[in-house]
C-alpha positions in Angstrom: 12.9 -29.7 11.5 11.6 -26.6 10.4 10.0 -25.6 7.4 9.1 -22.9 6.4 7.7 -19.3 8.0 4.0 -19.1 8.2 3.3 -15.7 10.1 5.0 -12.9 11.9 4.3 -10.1 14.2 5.7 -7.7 17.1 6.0 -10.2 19.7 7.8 -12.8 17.3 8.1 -15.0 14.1 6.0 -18.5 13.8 7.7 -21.3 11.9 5.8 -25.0 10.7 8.1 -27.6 12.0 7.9 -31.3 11.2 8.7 -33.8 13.9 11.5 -36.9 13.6 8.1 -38.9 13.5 6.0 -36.7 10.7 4.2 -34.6 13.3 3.6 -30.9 12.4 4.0 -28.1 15.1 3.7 -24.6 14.7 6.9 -23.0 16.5 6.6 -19.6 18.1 10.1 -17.4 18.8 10.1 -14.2 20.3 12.0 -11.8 18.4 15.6 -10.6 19.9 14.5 -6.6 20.7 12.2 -7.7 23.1 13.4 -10.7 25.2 14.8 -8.0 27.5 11.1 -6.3 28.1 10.1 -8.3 31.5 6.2 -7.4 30.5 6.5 -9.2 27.4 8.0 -12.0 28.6 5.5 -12.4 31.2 2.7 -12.7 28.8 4.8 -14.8 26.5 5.6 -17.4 29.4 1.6 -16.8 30.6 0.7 -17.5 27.2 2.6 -21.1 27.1 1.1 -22.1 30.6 -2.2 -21.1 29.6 -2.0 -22.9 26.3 -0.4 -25.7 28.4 -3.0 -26.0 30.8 -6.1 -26.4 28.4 -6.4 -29.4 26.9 -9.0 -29.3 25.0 -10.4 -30.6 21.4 -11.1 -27.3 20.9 -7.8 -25.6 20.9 -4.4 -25.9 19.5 -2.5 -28.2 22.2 0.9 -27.4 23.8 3.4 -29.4 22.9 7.0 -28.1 24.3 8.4 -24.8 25.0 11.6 -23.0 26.2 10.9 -20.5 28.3 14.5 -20.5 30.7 16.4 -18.8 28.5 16.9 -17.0 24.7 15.8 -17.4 22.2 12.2 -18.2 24.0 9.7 -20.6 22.3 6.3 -22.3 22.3 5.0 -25.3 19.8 1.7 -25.9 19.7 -0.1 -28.5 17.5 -0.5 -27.1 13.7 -3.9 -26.5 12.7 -4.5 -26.7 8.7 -7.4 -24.0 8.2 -8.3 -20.4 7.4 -9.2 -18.5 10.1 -12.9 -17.5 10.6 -11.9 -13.5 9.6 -10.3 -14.6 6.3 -13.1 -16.9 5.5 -15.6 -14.3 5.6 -13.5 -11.8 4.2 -12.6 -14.0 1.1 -16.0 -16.4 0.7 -18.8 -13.7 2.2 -21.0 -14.3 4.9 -22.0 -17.6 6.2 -25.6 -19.2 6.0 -28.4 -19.0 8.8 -27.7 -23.0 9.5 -24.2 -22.7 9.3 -23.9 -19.4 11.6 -26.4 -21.2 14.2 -23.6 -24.7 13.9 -20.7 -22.3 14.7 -22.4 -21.0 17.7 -23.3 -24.3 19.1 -19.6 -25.5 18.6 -17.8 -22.3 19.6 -20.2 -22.5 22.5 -18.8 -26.4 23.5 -15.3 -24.6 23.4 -15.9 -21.5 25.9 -17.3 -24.4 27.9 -14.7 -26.6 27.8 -11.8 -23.3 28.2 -13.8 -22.0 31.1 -13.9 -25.4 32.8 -10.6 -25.2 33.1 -10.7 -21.3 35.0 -9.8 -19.8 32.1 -11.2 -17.0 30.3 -10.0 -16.2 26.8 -10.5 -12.1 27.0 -9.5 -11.7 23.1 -12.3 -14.0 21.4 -12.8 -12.5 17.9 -12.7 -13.6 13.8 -9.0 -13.5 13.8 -8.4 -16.3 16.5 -10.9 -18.3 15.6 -9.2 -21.6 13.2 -11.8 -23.3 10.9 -10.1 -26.9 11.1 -11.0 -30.3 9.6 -11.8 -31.0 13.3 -13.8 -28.3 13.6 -13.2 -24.2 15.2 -9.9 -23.9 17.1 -9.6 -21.1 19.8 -6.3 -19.6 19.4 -3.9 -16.8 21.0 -4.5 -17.2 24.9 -1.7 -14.4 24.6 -4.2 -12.1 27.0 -6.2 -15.2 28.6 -6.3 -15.2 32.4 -6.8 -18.3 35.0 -9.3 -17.1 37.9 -5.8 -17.1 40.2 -3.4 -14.8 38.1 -3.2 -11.1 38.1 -3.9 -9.3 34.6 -1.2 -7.5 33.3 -3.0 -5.1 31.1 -1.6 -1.6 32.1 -3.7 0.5 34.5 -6.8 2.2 32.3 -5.8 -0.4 29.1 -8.9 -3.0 29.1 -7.9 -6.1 27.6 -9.7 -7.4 23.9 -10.1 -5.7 20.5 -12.6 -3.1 20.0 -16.3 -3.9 18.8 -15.3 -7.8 20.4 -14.5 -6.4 23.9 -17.7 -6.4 26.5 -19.1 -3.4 27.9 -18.0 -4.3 31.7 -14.5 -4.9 31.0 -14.1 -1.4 29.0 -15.9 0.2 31.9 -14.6 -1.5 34.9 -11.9 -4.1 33.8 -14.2 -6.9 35.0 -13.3 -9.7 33.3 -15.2 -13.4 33.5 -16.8 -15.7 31.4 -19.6 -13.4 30.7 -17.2 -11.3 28.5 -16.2 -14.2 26.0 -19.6 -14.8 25.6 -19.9 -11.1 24.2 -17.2 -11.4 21.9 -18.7 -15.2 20.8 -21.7 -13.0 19.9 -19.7 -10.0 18.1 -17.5 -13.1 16.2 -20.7 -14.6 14.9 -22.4 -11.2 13.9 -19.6 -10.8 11.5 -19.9 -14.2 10.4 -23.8 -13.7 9.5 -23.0 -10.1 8.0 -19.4 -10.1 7.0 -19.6 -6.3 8.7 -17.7 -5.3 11.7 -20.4 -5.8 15.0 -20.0 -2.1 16.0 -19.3 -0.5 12.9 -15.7 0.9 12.3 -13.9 4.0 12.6 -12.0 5.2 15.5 -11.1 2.5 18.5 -12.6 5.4 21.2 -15.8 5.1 19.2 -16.3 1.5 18.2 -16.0 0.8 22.2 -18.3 4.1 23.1 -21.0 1.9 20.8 -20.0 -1.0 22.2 -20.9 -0.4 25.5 -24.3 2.1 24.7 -25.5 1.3 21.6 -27.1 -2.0 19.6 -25.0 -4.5 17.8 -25.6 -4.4 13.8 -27.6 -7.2 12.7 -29.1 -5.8 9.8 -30.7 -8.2 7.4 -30.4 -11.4 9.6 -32.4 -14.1 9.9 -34.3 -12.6 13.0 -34.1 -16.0 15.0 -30.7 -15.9 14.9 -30.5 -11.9 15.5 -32.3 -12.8 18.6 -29.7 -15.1 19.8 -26.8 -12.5 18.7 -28.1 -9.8 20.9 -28.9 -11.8 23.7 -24.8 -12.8 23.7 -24.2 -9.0 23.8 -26.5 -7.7 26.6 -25.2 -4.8 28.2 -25.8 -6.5 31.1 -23.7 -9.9 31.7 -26.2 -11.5 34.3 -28.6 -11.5 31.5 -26.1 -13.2 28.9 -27.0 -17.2 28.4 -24.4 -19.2 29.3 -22.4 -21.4 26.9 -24.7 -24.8 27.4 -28.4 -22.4 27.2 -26.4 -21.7 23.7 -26.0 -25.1 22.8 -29.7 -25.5 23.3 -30.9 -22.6 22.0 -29.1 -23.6 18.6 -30.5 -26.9 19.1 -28.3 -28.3 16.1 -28.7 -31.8 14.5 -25.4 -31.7 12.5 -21.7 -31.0 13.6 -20.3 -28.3 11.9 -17.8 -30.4 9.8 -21.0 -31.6 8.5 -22.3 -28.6 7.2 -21.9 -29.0 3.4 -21.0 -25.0 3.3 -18.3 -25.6 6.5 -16.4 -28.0 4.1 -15.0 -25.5 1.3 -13.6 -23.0 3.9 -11.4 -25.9 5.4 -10.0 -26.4 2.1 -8.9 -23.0 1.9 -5.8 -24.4 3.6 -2.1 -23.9 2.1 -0.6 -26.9 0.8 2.0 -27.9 4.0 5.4 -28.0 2.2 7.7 -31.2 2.0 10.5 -31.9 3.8 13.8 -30.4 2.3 15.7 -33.0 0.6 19.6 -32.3 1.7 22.7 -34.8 1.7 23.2 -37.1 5.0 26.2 -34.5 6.0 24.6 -31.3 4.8 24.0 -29.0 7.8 20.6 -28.0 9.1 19.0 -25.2 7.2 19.5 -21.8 8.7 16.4 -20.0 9.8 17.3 -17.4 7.4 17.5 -20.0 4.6 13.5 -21.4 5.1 10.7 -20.3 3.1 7.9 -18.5 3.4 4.8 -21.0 3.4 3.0 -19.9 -0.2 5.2 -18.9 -3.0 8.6 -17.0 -1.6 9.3 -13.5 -1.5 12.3 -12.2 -3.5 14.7 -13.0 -0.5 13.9 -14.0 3.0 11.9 -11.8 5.7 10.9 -12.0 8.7 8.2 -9.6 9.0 6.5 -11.0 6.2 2.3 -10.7 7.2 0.6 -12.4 4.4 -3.4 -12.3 3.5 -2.9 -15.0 1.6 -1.6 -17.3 4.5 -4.2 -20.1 4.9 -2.6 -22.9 7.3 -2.7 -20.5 10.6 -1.1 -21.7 13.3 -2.9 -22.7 16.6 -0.5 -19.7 18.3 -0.6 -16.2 18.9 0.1 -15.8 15.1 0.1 -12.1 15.1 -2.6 -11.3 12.0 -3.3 -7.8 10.8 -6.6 -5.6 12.1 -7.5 -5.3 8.4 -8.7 -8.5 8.2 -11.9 -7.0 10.1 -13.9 -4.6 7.8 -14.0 -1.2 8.0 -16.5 1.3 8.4 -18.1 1.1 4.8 -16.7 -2.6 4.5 -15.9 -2.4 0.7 -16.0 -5.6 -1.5 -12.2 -7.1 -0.8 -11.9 -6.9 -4.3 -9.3 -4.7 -6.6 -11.5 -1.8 -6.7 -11.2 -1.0 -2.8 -14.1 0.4 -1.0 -17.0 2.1 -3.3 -15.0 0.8 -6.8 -12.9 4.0 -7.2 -11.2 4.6 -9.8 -8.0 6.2 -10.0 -8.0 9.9 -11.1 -4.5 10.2 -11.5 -1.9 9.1 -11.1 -1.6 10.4 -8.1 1.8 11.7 -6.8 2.7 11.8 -3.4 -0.8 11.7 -1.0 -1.4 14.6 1.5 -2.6 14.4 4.8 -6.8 15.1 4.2 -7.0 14.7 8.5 -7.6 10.8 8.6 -4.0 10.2 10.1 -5.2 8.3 13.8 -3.3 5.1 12.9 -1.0 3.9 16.1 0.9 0.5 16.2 1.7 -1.1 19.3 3.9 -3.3 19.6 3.6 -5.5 23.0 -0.4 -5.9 21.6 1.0 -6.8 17.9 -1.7 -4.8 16.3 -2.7 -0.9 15.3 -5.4 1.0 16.8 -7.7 1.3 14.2 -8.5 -1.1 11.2 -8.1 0.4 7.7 -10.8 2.1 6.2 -11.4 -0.1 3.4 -10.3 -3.9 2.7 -7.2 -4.2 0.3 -7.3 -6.6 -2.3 -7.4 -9.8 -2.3 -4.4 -11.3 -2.0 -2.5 -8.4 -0.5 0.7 -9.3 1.0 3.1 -6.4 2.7 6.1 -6.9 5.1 8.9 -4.6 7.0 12.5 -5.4 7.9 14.1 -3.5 9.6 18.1 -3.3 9.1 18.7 -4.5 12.8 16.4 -7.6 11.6 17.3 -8.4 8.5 19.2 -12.0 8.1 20.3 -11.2 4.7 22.7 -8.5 6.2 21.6 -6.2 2.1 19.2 -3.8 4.6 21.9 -1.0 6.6 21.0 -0.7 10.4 19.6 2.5 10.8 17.0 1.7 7.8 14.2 -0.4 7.1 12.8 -1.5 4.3 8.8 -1.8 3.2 7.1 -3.9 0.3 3.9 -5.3 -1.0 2.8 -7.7 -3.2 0.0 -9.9 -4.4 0.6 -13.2 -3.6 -0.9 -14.7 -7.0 -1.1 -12.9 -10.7 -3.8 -10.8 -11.4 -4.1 -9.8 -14.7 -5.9 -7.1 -16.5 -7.2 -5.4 -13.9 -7.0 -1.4 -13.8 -4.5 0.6 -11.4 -4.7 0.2 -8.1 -2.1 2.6 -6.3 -0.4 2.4 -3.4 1.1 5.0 -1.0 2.9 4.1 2.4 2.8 6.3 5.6 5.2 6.2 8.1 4.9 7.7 11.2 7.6 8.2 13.8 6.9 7.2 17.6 6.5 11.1 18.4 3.3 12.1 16.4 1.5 9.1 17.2 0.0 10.4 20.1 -1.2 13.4 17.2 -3.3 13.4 14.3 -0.7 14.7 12.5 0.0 12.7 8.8 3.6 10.8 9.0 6.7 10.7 6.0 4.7 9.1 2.8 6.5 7.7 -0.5 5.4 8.4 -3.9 2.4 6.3 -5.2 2.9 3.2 -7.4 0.7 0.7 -9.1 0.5 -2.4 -7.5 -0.4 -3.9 -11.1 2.5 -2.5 -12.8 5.2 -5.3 -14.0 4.8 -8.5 -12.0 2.8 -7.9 -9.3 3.9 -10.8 -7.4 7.4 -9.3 -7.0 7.9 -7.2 -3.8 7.7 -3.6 -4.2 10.3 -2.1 -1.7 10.8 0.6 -0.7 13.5 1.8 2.2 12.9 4.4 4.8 14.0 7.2 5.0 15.4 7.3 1.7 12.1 7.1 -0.3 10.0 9.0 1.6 9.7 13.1 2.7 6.9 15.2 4.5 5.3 17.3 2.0 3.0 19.7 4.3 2.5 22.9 3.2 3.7 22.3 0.0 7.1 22.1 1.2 9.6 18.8 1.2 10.8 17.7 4.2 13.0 14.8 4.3 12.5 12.1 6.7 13.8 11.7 10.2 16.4 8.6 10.6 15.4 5.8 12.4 17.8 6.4 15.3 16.5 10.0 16.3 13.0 8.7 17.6 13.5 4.7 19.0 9.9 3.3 20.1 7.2 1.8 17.8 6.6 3.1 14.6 3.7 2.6 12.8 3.3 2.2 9.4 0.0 2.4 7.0 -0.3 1.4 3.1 -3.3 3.5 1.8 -5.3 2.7 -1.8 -4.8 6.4 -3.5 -6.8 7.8 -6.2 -5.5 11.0 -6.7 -2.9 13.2 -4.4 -6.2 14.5 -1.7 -8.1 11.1 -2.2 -7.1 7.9 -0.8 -8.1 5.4 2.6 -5.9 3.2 4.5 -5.7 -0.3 4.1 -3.3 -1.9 6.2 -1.8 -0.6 9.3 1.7 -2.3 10.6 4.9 -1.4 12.5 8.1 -2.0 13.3 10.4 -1.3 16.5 13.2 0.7 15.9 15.9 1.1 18.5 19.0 3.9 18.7 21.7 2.7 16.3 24.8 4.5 14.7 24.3 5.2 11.1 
C-alpha cells in the first residue's frame, strides 16, 4: 500500500509504501514523458540491477521491480534519515571525532560496494543517508559494474562538480580511485559545511578540481591531512578504503557518536496507514499525500527541503542543498543578511543567468548562489502532469512555500526565472514574474504562479510576453532567486520541467 509521496525529480516520482506484513519500501516510478527515451531507460533498468546486485549493510537493498513494461518501478528498503547534505546544511558542520567516524564507516561501504565490481561514480552529500544503522550509499543511478559500458554521452564525464575526480573529468577513467575522491570532497563539507572546491560556475568548480587544492580551511590539521590525501591529483597515490579505516583508527561506531544521534532524529514521522472501509477502493496515486504537512492539492513535482525520511533510491534532491560560492547562513536573511531595499518589482537580468536543467541527470548545472531558507519548499506541474486535471496543457504552474510557520521575520522576496530550452545554451536572463514576499499571509500555503501567464521579458525596458510552452519542447529550466531590489538579487534554487509540443 502506498502512502504517501516523499520526493520527485526528472526521471520520476518516489512513493513510501507499506507492505501486507508492515514493511516499509520506498517505490520509484518513472514518469510517463520519458518511458519512451531508450537512454533513460537503460540507466533506470542499470540502476535496479546495480542496486540489486549489492547487498550490502551499507546501502538501501532491492527489494522488487518492474522493469518489462509501463509504468517502470524499483522498491528499495526505506531508510528513515536525513541525508548527510541536509544535515550539515540545517545543524552546521560536524565535529573532528565525528568527521574522522564517518570516514571510517563510509570507508567500510566503498569497500563492501567495490567488492562487489562496482563503483558508485556520484558519491557526494546528497546520496549519502544518515540512518539508525548508520550512512547509507544511495542513487547507483550512474554506478557502473567493471563489465558494463558507461552510458555517459561522449565528452559528458559522469559525477557532480567539486565531487567528481580529476581523471574522470580529464580522461573518463573511472575506478575505485574516483569514489575515494568524492568520499574525501563529501567529508570536507562535512568538516566545513562549504562546498570542497568552492562554487560558481560547473566549468570552473571542475577546472579547480582537477588543478587546484581542496578547501580545508580551519580544520583540525590531522584530519585535513587525511582529506587531501583522498583527493590527490594523482589516484595511485590515494589510500585505499581499508588504509582509511586505519588511518581513522576509530574506537566507537558512528551510531555511537553522541553528536551522530540528533541528526538521525531529524527523520519525518512515517505516516499511518489510511483507515478506509473493507470495500473502499485503493487510493488513487493522485489522492496520497505528501510525507510532511500537504500542499494545497496534490503534486507531483513537489521537491521539498524539509523532506527528512529520504529514500534509499535515486530520490532526485535539488543542487542547492550544496552551498554556494559565499555559503550564506541557510537562514531567512540569505547570503550576507540583506535586507530588502524595495520592494522590488520585477528583477532584471544583472548577467548571472548560467542556470541549465537537465533532465536525464535530474539536476541544474550550477548550484544557487546562496542557500534559501530554511524550510524552503518549491514544486512545478506541468498541465500534461497534473492529476488534478485544474492546470490547462500547454501551461505549468510554479509555487513555493515554507514548510512550517515562521513568524515575524522581515521580507524575504521571491522572483522566479524561467527559461525556455533555446537560451539555455546563452547567458541570456529567461521570462521572470513579479516579486512577492514569501512571509506575506500564511506562508505555508503555496504561492503559484502559472506560466506564461504571470511572467514577461522585461529587457530594455520593454515587456515582452512569454513564449507558450508548445513553441520550444525540451527541458526548461527554472530558477527562484532571493530579490532585494529590481538589479539586486541571487538564485536559490534551480529546477525544471519537460515540456513537450501540445495544442493550446
Amino acid at each position: 500500500m502506498l502512502l504517501a509521496r516523499i520526493g520527485a525529480g526528472g526521471m520520476g516520482v518516489v512513493y513510501l509504501g507499506r507492505s501486507p506484513g508492515g514493511r516499509l519500501v520506498a517505490v520509484k516510478v518513472v514518469r510517463e514523458e520519458i518511458t519512451g527515451h531508450p537512454e533513460a531507460l537503460a540507466r533506470f533498468r542499470r540502476e535496479a540491477a546495480t542496486v540489486g546486485a549489492v547487498r550490502s549493510a551499507y546501502t538501501a537493498n532491492l527489494i522488487d521491480a518492474g522493469l518489462d513494461a509501463a509504468p517502470y518501478w524499483i522498491a528499495t528498503e526505506y531508510v528513515a534519515g536525513p541525508t548527510l547534505a541536509r544535515a550539515v546544511r540545517e545543524r552546521g558542520p560536524f565535529p573532528v571525532v565525528t568527521c574522522r567516524r564517518l570516514v571510517a564507516a563510509m570507508a567500510e561501504g566503498l569497500a563492501s560496494v567495490h567488492a562487489y565490481g562496482v563503483t558508485h561514480r556520484d558519491l557526494k552529500p546528497q546520496n549519502v543517508l544518515l540512518g539508525s544503522q548508520g550512512p547509507q550509499l544511495i542513487d547507483f543511478g550512474i554506478a557502473r559494474g567493471v563489465e558494463q559500458t558507461a552510458l555517459t554521452q561522449d565528452g559528458q564525464a559522469p559525477g557532480t562538480p567539486g565531487f567528481t575526480a580529476p581523471e574522470v573529468l580529464t580522461r573518463n577513467e573511472v575506478g575505485a580511485a574516483a569514489d575515494v575522491f568524492a568520499l574525501g570532497a563529501t567529508v570536507a563539507y562535512a568538516a566545513t559545511g562549504r562546498a570542497p572546491f568552492g562554487g560558481g560556475d560547473a566549468a570552473a568548480v571542475s577546472y579547480r578540481a582537477v588543478h587546484e587544492e581542496i578547501d580545508t580551511a580551519g580544520v583540525e590539521p590531522g584530519l585535513a591531512a587525511l582529506i587531501r590525501a583522498c583527493v590527490e591529483k594523482d589516484p595511485a597515490r590515494r589510500p585505499g578504503p581499508a588504509e582509511l579505516i586505519r588511518w581513522c583508527a576509530v574506537d566507537t561506531a558512528l551510531v555511537d557518536d553522541p553528536a551522530y544521534h540528533p541528526l538521525v532524529a531529524m527523520a519525518e514521522v512515517v505516516p499511518d496507514t489510511p483507515q478506509r472501509p473493507p470495500n473502499a477502493p485503493a487510493l488513487a496515486i493522485h489522492d496520497l499525500p505528501t510525507q510532511g504537512p500537504p500542499p494545497s492539492r496534490p503534486n507531483p513535482w513537489l521537491v521539498a527541503a524539509g523532506v527528512g525520511a529520504v529514500v534509499g533510491i535515486a530520490v532526485a534532491t535539488a543542487v542547492w542543498l550544496l552551498p554556494g560560492n559565499g555559503g550564506g547562513d541557510g537562514g531567512n536573511g540569505g547570503e550576507g543578511g540583506d535586507k530588502p531595499d524595495g520592494p522590488p518589482g520585477h528583477i532584471q537580468d544583472i548577467g548571472t543567468s548560467r542556470h541549465a536543467w537537465n533532465g536525464l541527470r535530474e539536476s541544474c548545472n550550477l548550484p544557487g548562489e546562496e542557500q534559501p531558507p530554511l524550510q524552503f519548499q518549491y514544486a512545478v506541474t506541468t498541465g500534461e502532469n497534473d492529476p488534478s486535471g485544474e492546470i490547462p496543457p500547454g501551461k505549468a504552474e510554479i509555487g513555493y512555500r515554507l514548510k512550517y510557520e515562521e513568524p515575524n521575520l522581515p521580507p524575504y522576496y521571491v522572483s522566479v526565472e524561467v527559461k525556455p530550452p533555446h537560451l539555455l545554451d546563452t547567458d541570456e536572463f529567461g521570462y521572470v514574474s513579479k516579486a512577492a514576499d514569501l512571509y506575506e499571509g500564511d506562508e505555508t500555503q503555496w504561492k503559484n504562479l502559472v506560466y506564461p501567464d504571470d511572467f514577461s521579458d522585461r529587457a530594455g525596458g520593454k515587456v515582452r510576453p512569454a513564449p507558450p510552452l508548445a513553441d520550444d519542447p525540451g527541458e526548461w529550466t527554472v530558477v527562484y532567486h532571493h530579490a532585494t531590489s529590481d538589479k539586486n538579487h541571487r538564485s536559490v534554487v534551480c529546477h525544471g520541467f519537460m515540456a513537450d509540443t501540445v495544442s493550446e
